[in-house]
C-alpha positions in Angstrom: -44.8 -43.0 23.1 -43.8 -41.4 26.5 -46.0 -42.2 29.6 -47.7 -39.3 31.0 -45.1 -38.9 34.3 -41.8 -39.4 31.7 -43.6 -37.0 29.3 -43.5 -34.3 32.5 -40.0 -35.4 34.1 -38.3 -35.0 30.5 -40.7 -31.4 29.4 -39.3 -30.4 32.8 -35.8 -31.3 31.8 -35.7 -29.6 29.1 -37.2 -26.3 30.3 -35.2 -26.5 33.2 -31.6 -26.7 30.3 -33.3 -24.9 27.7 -29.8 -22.2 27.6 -27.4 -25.6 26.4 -30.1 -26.2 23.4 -29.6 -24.5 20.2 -33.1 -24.0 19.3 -32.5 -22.2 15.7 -29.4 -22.0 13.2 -28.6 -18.6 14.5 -27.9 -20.0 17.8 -24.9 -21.8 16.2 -22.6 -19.4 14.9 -19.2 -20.1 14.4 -19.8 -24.5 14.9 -16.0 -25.4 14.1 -16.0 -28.1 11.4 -14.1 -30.3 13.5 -17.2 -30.9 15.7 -19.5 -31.7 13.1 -19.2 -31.8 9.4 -20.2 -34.1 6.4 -18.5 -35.2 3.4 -19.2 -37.6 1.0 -16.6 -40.6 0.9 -16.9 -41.5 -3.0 -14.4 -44.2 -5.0 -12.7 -42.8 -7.8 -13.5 -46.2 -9.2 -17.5 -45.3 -10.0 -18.7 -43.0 -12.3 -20.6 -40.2 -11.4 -24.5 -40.4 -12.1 -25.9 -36.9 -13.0 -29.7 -36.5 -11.5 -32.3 -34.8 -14.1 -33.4 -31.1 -12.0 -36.5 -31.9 -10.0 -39.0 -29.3 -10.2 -41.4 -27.4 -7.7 -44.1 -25.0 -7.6 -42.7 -21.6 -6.9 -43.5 -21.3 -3.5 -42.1 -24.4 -2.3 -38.5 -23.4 -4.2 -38.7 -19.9 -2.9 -38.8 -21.5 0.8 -36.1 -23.8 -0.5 -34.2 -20.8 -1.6 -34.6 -18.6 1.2 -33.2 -21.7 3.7 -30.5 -22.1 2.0 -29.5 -18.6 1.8 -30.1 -18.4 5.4 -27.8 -21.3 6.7 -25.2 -19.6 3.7 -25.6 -16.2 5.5 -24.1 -17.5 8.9 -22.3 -19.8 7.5 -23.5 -23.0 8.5 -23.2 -24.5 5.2 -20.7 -23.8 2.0 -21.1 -24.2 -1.6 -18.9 -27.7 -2.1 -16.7 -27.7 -5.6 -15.5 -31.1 -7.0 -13.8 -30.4 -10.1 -13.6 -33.8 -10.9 -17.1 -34.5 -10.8 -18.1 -30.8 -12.6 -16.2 -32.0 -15.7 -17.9 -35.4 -16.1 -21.3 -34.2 -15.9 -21.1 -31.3 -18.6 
């Protein structure tokens, strides 16, 4: 936890910078991979364990939904394809 006068210097700060923060996804178009990106690192050695489909109630996978079709919309995320993967599974 912050003391009260770091709390202020830092709430300051931030107010003072708040044009260099991206505050929502749509403030981040066009992020070029090569600045950030994830990918998985997985060994062809191990075989690939297939997860049983969670389920949630309908509101919680409609807000699920509608994020993810969001961040697909301005491209923040992709739909990732491992053929390799695909066929085991099936």
């Amino acid at each position: 936890m912050l003391n009260a006068t770091l709390r202020a210097e830092f709430i300051q700060f931030l107010r003072q910078n708040s044009e260099v923060f991206a505050w929502s996804y749509n403030d981040m178009p066009g992020i070029s991979p090569d600045v950030i990106s994830h990918k998985l690192s997985i060994s062809p050695a191990f075989k690939p364990v297939g997860q049983k489909r969670r389920s949630y109630d309908a509101e919680r996978y409609e807000a699920m939904k509608n994020e993810v079709d969001k961040l697909m919309t301005i491209g923040f995320i992709r739909e990732a394809v491992y053929p390799e993967y695909s066929q085991v599974c099936l």
